[in-house]
VOTOR-749144 format. One line per field, with one value per residue: residue number from 0; residue in one letter; x, y, z of N, C-alpha, C, O in turn. Coordinates in steps of 0.02 Angstrom, whole numbers, plus 50000, padded with zeros to 5 digits. Layout:
<atoms>
k: NUM / ...
r: a / ...
n.east: X / ...
n.north: Y / ...
n.up: Z / ...
ca.east: X / ...
ca.north: Y / ...
ca.up: Z / ...
c.east: X / ...
c.north: Y / ...
c.up: Z / ...
o.east: X / ...
o.north: Y / ...
o.up: Z / ...
</atoms>
This chain:
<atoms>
k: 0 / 1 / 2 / 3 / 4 / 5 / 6 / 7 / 8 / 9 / 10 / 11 / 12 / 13 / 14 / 15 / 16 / 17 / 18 / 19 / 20 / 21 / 22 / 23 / 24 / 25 / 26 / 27 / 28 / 29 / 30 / 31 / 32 / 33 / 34 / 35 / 36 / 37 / 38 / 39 / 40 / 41 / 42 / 43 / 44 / 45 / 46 / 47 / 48 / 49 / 50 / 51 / 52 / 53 / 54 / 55 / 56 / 57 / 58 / 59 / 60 / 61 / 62 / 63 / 64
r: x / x / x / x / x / x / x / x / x / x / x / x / x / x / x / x / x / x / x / x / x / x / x / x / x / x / x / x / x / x / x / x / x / x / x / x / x / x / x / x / x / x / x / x / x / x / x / x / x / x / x / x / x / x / x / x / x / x / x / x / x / x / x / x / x
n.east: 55225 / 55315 / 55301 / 55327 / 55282 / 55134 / 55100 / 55122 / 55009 / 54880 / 54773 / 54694 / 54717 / 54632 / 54504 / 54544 / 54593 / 54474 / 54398 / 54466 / 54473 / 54341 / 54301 / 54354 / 54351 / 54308 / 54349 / 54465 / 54538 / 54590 / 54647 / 54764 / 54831 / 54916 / 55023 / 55094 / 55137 / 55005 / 54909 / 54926 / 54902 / 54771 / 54704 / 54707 / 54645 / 54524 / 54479 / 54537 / 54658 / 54828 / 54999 / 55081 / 54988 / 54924 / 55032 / 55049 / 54925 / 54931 / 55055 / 55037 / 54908 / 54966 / 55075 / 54986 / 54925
n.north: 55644 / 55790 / 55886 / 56010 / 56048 / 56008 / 56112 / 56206 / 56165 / 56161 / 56216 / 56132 / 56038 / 55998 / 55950 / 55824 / 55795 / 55806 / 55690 / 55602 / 55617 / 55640 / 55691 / 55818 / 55984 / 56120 / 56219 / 56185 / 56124 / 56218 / 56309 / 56221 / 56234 / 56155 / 56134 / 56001 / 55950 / 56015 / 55968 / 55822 / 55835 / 55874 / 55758 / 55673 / 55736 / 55748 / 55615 / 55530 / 55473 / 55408 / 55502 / 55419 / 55357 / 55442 / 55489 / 55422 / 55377 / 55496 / 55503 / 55406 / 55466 / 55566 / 55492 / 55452 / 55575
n.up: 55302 / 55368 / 55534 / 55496 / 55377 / 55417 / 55494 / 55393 / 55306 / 55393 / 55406 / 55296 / 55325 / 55450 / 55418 / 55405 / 55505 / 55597 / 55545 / 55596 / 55736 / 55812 / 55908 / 55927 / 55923 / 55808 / 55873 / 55952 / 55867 / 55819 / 55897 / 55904 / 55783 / 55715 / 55798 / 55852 / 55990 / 56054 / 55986 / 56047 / 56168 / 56162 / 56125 / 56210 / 56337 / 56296 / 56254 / 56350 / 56355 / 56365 / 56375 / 56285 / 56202 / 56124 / 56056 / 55981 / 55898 / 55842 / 55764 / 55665 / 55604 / 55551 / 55464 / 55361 / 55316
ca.east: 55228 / 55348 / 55285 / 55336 / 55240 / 55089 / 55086 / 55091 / 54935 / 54863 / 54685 / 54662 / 54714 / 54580 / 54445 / 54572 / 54599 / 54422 / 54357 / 54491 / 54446 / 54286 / 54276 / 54372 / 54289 / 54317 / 54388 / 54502 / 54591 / 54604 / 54696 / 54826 / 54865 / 54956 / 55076 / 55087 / 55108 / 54954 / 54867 / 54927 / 54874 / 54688 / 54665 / 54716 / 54592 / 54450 / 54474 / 54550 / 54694 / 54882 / 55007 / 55095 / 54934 / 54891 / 55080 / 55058 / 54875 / 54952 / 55101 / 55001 / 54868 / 55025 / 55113 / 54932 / 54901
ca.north: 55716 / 55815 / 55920 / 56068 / 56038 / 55995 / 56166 / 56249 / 56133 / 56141 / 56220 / 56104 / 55961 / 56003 / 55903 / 55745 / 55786 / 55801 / 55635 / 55562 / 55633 / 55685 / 55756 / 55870 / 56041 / 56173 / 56280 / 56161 / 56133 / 56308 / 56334 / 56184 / 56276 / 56137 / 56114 / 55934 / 55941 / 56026 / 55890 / 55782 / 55847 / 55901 / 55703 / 55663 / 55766 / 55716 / 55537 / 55503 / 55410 / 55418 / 55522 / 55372 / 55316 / 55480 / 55518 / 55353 / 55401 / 55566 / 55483 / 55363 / 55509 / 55606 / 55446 / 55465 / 55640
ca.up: 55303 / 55415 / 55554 / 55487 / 55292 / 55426 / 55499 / 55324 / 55271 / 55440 / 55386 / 55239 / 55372 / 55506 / 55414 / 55414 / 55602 / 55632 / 55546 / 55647 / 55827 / 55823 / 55991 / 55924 / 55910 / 55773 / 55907 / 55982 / 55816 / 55794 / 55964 / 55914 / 55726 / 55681 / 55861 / 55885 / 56069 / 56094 / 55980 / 56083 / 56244 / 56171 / 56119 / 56288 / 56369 / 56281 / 56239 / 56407 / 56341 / 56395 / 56304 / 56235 / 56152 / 56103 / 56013 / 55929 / 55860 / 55785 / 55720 / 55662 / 55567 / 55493 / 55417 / 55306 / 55311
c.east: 55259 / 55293 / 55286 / 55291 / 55157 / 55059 / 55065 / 55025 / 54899 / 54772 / 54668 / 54673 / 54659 / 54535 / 54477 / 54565 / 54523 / 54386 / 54397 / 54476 / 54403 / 54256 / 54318 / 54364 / 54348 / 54365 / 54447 / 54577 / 54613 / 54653 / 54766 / 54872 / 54926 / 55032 / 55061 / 55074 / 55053 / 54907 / 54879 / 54889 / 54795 / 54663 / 54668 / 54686 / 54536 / 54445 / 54519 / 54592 / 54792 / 54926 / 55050 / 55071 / 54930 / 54956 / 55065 / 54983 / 54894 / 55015 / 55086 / 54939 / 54935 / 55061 / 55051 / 54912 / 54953
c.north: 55737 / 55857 / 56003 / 56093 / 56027 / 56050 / 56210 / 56232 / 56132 / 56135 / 56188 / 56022 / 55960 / 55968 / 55847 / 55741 / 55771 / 55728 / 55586 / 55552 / 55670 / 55719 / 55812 / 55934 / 56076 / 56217 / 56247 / 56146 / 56196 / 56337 / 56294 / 56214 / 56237 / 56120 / 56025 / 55929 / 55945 / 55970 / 55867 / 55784 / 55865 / 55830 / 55671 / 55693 / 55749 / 55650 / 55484 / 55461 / 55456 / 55442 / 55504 / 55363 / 55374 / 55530 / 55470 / 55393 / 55469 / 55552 / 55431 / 55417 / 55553 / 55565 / 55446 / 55516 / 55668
c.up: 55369 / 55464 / 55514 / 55399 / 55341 / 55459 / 55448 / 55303 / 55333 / 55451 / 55347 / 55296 / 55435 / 55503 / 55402 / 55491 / 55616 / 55639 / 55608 / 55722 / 55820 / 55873 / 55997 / 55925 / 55862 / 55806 / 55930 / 55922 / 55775 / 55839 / 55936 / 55846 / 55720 / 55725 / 55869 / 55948 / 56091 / 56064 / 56013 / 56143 / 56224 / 56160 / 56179 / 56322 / 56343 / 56246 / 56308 / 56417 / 56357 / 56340 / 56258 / 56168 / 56119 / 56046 / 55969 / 55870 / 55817 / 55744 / 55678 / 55577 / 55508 / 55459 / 55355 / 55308 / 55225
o.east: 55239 / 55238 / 55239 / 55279 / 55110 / 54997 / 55014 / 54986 / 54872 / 54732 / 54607 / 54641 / 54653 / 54508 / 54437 / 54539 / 54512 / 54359 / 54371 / 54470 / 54413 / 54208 / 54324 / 54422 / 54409 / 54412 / 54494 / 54638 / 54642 / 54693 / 54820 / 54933 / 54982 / 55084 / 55011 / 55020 / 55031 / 54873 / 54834 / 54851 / 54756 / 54604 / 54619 / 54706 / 54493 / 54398 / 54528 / 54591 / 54806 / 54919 / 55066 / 55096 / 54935 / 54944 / 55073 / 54992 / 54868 / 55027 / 55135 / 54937 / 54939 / 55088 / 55073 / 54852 / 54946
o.north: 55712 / 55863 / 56042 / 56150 / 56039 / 56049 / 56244 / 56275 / 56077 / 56096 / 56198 / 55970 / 55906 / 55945 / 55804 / 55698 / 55720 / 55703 / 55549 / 55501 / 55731 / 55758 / 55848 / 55935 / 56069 / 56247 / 56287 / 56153 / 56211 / 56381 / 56323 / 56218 / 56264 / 56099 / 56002 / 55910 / 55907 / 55932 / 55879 / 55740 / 55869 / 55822 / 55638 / 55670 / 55732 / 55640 / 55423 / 55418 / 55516 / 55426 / 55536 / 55360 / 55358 / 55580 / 55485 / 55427 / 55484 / 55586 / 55408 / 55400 / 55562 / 55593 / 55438 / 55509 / 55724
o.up: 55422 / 55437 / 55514 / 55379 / 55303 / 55461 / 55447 / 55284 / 55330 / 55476 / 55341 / 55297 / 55463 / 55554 / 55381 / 55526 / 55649 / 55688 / 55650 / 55755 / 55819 / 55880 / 56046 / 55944 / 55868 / 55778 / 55931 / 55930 / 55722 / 55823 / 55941 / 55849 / 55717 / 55699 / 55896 / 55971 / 56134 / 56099 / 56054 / 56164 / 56272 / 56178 / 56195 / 56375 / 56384 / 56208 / 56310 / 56462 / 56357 / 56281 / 56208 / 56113 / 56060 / 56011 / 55910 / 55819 / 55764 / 55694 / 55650 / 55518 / 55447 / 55411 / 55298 / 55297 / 55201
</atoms>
């Protein structure tokens, strides 16, 4: 799924995002509405991981989303 098909579905994708990163919060995937970048940068803040690892893990969730 493209970025741009993952914005349109973005609220029905929040409970894929969530099981995935569960230190996610409700609110935090409400701020990113479906921006990649900022996913990126909110799993990188709270999983403490670099934002290599942390494009891979979302490119990684959207090749099965």
């Amino acid at each position: 799924m493209n970025w741009d098909q993952i914005k349109g579905k973005w609220t029905q994708l929040t409970g894929s995002a969530k099981e995935r990163w569960g230190k996610l919060t409700d609110d935090d995937l409400k701020q990113v509405e479906g921006n990649r970048d900022q996913l990126v940068g909110k799993i990188q803040e709270k999983y403490g991981v670099a934002k290599a690892e942390a494009e891979k893990q979302v490119d990684e969730w959207t090749e099965k989303a």
